[in-house]
C-alpha positions in Angstrom: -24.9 -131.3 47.9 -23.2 -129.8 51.1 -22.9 -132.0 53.9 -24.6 -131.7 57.3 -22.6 -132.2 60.2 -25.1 -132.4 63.4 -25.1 -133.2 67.5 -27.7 -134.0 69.2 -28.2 -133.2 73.1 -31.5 -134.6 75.5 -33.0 -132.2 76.8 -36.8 -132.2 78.9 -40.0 -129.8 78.2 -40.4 -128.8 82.2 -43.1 -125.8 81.2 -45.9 -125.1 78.9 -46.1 -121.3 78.6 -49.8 -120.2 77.5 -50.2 -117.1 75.5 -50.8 -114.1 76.8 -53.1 -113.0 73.9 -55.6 -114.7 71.8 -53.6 -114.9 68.4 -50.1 -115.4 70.4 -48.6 -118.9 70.1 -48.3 -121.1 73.0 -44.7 -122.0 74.0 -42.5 -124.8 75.8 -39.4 -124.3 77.8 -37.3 -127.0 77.5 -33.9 -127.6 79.5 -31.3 -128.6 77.5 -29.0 -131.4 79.8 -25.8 -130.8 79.3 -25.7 -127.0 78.6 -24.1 -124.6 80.9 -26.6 -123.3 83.7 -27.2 -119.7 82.7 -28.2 -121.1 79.2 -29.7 -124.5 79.9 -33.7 -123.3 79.0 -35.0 -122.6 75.1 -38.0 -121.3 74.8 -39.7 -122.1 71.3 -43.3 -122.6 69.9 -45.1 -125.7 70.8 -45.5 -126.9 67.4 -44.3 -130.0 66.1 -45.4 -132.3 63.5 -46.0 -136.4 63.3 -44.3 -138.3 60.3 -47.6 -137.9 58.4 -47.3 -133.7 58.4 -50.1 -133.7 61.6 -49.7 -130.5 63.8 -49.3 -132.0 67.6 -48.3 -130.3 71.0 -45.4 -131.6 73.3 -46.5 -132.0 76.8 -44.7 -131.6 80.4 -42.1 -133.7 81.0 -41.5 -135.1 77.7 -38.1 -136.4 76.8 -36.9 -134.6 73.6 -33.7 -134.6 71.7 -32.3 -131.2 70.2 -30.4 -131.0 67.3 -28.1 -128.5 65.9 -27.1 -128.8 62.6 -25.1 -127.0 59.7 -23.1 -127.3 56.7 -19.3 -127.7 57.0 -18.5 -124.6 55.1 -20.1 -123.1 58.3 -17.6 -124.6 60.7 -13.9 -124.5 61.5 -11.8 -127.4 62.2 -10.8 -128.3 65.6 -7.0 -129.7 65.9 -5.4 -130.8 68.8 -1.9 -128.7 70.4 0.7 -131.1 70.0 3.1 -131.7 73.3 
């Protein structure tokens, strides 16, 4: 089994985006904390689910937590210059 390596930021949902077509998902913008301004909002589908596999919405102004993960193969090692 490969193992995960992970960080998590906070981030806020600060819109709900309705569709502009029946059949089109609804979306949420969310604003990521501590990303850099020009890339601080994601935009995704407003679908999550609760621990028992129930479809919910997030709502405006909801605290969330984003996570990026991957495998180590996927990443390089960061070493520090020596003086």
């Amino acid at each position: 089994m490969m193992k995960k390596l992970r960080t998590k930021k906070q981030g806020r949902v600060r819109q709900i985006i309705k569709p502009p077509h029946p059949g089109v998902p609804e979306k949420v913008q969310i604003e990521v904390d501590d990303a850099d301004d020009l890339y601080r909002d994601l935009r995704i589908e407003n679908a999550v689910e609760d621990e028992n596999g129930n479809k919910r919405k997030l709502k405006a102004e909801t605290p969330v937590e984003v996570v990026i993960e991957t495998t180590e193969k996927q990443t390089a090692s960061h070493r520090r210059k020596q003086a």
